[in-house]
C-alpha positions in Angstrom: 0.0 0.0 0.0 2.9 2.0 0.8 4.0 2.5 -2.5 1.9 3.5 -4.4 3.6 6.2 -7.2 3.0 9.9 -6.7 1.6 9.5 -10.2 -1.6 7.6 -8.7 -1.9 9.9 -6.1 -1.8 13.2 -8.6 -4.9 11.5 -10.2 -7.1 11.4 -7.1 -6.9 15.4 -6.7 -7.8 15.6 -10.4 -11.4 16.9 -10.2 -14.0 14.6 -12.4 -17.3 15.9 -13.5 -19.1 13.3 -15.1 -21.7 12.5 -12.1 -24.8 14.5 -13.3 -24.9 18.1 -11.6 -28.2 18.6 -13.5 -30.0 15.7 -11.8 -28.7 16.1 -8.6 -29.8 20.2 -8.5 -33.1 19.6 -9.8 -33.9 16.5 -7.5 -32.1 18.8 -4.6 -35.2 21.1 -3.9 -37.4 17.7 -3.0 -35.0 16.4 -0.7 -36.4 17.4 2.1 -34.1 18.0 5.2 -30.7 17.4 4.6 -29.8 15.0 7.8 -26.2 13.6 8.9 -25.5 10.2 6.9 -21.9 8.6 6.3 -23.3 7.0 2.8 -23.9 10.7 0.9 -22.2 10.1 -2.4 -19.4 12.8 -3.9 -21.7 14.8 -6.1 -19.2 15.6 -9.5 -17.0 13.1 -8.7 -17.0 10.2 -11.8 -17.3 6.6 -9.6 -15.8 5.0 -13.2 -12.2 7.0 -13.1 -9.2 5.4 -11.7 -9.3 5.7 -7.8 -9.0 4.9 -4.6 -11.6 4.2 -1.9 -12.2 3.1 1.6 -15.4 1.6 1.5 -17.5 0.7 5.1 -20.2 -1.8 5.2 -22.2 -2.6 8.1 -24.3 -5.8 8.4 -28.3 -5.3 9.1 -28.9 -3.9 12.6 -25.2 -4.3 13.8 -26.1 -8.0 14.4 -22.0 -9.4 15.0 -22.1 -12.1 12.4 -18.7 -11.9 10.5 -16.6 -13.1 14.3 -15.3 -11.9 17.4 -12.4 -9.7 18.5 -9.9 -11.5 21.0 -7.2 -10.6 23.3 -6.6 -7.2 25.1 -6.4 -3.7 23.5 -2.2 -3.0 25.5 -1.3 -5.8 24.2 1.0 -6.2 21.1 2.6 -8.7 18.9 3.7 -11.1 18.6 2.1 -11.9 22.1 -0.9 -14.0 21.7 -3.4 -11.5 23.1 -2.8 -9.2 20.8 -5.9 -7.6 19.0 -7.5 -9.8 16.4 -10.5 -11.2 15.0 -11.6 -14.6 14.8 -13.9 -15.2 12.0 -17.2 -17.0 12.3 -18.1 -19.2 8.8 -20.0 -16.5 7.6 -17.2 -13.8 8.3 -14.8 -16.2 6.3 -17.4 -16.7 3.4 -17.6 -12.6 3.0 -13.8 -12.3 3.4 -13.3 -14.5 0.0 -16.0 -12.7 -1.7 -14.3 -9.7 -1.6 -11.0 -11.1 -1.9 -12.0 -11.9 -5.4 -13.6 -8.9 -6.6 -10.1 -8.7 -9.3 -11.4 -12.1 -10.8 -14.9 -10.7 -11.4 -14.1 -6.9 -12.1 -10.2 -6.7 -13.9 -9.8 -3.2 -13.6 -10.5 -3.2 -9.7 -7.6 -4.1 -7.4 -8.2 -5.2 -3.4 -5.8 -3.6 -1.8 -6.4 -4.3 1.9 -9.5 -5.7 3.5 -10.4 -5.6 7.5 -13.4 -7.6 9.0 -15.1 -6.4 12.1 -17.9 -8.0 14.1 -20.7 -6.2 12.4 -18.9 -4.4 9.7 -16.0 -4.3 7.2 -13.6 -2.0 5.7 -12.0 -2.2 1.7 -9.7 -0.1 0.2 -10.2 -1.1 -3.5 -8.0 0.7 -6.3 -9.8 0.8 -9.6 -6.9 0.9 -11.9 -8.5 1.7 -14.7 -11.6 3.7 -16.3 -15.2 1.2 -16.0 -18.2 1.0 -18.0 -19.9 0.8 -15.0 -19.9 2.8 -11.6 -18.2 1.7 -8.4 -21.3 1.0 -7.0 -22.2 -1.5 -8.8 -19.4 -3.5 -8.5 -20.6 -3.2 -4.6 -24.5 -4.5 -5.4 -22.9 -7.3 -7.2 -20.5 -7.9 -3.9 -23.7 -7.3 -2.1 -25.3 -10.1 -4.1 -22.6 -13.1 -3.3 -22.7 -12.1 0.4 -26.2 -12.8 0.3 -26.4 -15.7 -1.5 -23.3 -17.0 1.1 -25.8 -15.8 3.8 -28.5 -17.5 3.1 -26.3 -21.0 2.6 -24.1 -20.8 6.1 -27.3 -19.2 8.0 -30.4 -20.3 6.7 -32.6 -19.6 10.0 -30.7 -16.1 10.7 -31.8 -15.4 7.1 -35.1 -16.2 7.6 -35.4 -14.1 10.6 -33.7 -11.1 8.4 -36.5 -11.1 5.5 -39.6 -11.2 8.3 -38.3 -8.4 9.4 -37.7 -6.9 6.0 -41.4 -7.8 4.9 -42.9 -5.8 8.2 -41.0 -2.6 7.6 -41.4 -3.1 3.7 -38.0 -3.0 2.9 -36.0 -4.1 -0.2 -32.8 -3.4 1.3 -30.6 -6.7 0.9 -29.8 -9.4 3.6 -27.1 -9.4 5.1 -25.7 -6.1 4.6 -28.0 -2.3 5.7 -28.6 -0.5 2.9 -25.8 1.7 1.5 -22.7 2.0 2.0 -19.9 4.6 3.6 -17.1 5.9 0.9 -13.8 8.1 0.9 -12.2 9.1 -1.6 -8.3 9.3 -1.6 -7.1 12.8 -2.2 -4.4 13.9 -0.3 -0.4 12.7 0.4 -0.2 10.2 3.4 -4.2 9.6 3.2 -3.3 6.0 2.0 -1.2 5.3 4.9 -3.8 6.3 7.6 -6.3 4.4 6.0 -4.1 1.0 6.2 -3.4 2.1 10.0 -7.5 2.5 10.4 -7.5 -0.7 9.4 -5.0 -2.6 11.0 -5.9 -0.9 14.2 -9.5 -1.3 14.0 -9.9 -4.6 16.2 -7.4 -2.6 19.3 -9.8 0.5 19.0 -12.8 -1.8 19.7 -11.2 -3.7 22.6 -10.5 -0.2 24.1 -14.3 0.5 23.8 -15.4 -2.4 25.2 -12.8 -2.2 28.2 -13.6 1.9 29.1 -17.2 2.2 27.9 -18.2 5.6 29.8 -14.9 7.2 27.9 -16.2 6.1 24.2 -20.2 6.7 24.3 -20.8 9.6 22.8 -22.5 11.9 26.1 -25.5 14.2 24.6 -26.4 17.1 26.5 -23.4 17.6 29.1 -24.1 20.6 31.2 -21.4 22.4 32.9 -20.8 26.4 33.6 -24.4 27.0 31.9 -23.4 25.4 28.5 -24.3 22.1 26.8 -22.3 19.9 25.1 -22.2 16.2 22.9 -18.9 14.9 24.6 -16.8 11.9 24.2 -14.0 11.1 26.5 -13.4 11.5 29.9 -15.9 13.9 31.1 -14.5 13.9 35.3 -11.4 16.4 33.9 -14.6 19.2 34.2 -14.4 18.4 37.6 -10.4 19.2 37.9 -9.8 22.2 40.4 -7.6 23.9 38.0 -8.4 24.0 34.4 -6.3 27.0 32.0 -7.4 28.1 28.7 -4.8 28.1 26.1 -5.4 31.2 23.8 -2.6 32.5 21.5 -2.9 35.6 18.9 -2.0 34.4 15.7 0.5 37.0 15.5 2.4 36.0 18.4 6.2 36.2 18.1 8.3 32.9 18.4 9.9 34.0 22.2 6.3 34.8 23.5 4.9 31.5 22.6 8.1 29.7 23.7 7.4 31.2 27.2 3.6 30.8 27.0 4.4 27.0 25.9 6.5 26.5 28.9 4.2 28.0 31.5 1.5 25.7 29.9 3.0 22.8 29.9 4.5 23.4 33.7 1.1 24.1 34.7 0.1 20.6 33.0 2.5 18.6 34.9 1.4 20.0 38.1 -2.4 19.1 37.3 -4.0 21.9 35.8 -6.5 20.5 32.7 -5.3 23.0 29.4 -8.6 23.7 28.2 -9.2 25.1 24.0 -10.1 24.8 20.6 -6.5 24.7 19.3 -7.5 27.0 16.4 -4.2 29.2 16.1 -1.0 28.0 14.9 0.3 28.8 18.7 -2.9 27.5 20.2 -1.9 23.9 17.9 1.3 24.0 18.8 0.7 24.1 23.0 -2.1 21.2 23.1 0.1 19.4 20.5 3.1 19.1 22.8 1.1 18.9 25.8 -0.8 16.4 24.2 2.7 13.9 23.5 3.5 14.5 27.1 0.4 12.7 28.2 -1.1 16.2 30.1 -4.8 16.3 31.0 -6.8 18.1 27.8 -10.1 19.5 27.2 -10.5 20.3 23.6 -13.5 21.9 22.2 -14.2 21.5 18.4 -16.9 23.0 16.1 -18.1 19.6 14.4 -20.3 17.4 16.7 -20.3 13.7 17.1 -22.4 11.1 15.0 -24.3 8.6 17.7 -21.2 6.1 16.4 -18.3 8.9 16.2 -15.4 8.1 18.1 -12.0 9.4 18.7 -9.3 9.0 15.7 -5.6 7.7 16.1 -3.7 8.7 19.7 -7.0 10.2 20.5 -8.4 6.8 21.1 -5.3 6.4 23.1 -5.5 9.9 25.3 -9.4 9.2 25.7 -8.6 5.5 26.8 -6.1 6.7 29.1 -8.7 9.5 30.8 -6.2 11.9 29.1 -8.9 13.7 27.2 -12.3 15.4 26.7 -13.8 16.4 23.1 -16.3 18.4 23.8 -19.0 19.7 20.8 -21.8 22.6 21.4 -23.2 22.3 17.9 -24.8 19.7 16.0 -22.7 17.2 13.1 -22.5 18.2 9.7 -21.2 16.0 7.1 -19.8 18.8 4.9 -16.3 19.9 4.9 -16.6 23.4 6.5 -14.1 26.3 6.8 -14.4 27.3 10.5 -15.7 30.8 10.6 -14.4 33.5 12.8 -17.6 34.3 14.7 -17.5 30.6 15.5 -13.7 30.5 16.8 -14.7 33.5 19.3 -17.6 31.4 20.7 -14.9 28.5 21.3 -12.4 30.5 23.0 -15.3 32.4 25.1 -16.4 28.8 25.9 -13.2 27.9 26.9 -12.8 30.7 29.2 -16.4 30.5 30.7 -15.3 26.4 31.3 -11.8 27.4 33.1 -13.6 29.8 35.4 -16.4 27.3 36.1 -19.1 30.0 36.6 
């Protein structure tokens, strides 16, 4: 996965405009309320091109069908608890499926595959242009999970389609309807993806082992505000919390002595508390974050009833390290923060710290 050419990745930023614009605009105004969903297709992107993808796949209702994840999330190989999953029949059965994708569909390429439980992650490399979209190549993967569905678990299958006939859906078996796709734009997205992956059975042993730390908390109250939280919410309760708050135009000595009080104040317990929006404000929580200090960090997105924490986050969060904390709703769209917005965080920050 690593090396992929530079070539490759110069044709994911290439913008494509063969998904119809016209359709989408004049279907747009019937839509209806526009509500957060991770299976939203890339409007003007062309699903035929040469790409890459991550593609997530859930099975209906969450139900763990695919196996179970073993051993314990600190520890590491080659010890034999570390993180992995052992796949059921069925799991197996949709792991060659999609193993085989090349044999059915040339110009697609596997390039790494991770079961879950109740889901599964692909990064698939179409190679070259297709007569048909990606996602059909996904209905017909669809398809063969099914029919491998309904020959390893005939009375789980049976169970799946009454439930389908009383809500009058059409959606598939096995799988929910849909599916969650990302498109690969951007140097080193490749290699995070393959670390998702890899990492993906460690992250769910650390849920399981700290549950209060990964639900996603709706409606925290503290200091007169609300909040969707994830983390560990008893560093509100700290004694001494300091906001970290930096002018962009900070000179390099001033931040080196603001850094330094920070992070002093970190190791003897206070909880630096911002939205890390300056390049100063970044640089603090980022150092204080690799030292393993206490952190509240407010962000602008919210949290999706699944969201949880990405890379060393999981860690920090695991560790009580950290608190996310969200006063707005989600929104699936990539959005410049605005600077009306920033002054709310850093107001919020201060009204947190002072704990009035």
């Amino acid at each position: 996965m690593n090396k992929v050419s530079e070539k490759v990745v110069s044709l994911q930023r290439k913008t494509c405009k063969s998904m119809d614009r016209k359709t989408f605009e004049s279907q747009k105004a019937f839509a209806g309320e526009k509500k957060p969903s991770m299976q939203r297709r890339c409007v003007d992107h062309d699903y035929t091109a040469r790409r890459m993808y991550m593609i997530t796949m859930v099975t209906e209702e969450r139900k763990p069908l695919f196996g179970q994840v073993m051993g314990r999330s600190e520890a590491v190989e080659p010890s034999a608890e570390a993180p992995r999953i052992e796949l059921s029949p069925l799991g197996e059965a949709v792991a060659r499926i999609w193993q085989t994708i090349g044999s059915h569909h040339s110009e697609v390429k596997v390039v790494a595959l991770q079961m879950m439980p109740d889901h599964l992650h692909a990064v698939l490399f179409v190679r070259e242009k297709m007569e048909k979209p990606l996602g059909k190549v996904i209905l017909g993967v669809k398809q063969a999970c099914n029919r491998a569905f309904r020959e390893v678990m005939a009375e789980e299958v049976v169970a799946v389609a009454q439930q389908h006939a009383q809500r009058e859906r059409g959606n598939g078996l096995l799988f929910a309807k849909g599916f969650n796709d990302q498109i690969l734009l951007r140097d080193g997205q490749l290699e995070r993806w393959h670390n998702y992956l890899m990492e993906n059975p460690r992250r769910l042993l650390m849920k399981r082992e700290n549950p209060d730390l990964f639900r996603v908390q709706r409606g925290l109250a503290y200091a007169g505000l609300s909040f969707s939280a994830i983390g560990n919410r008893f560093l509100l309760e700290r004694p001494v919390k300091l906001q970290v708050q930096c002018s962009r135009s900070i000179s390099e000595e001033e931040l080196k002595a603001k850094l330094n009080n920070c992070l002093r104040a970190g190791r003897q317990g206070a909880v630096l508390v911002s939205p890390a929006i300056s390049k100063g404000e970044k640089a603090i929580m980022r150092a204080a974050f690799e030292e393993g200090l206490p952190l509240i960090y407010l962000q602008e997105n919210g949290f999706t009833d699944l969201a949880k924490p990405g890379g060393k986050r999981m860690e920090a969060c695991a560790r009580g390290q950290l608190l996310i904390l969200a006063p707005w709703e989600h929104h699936n769209e990539k959005m410049t923060i605005k600077r009306g917005q920033c002054m709310e965080l850093n107001e919020m920050a201060k009204v947190i710290c002072e704990g009035k």
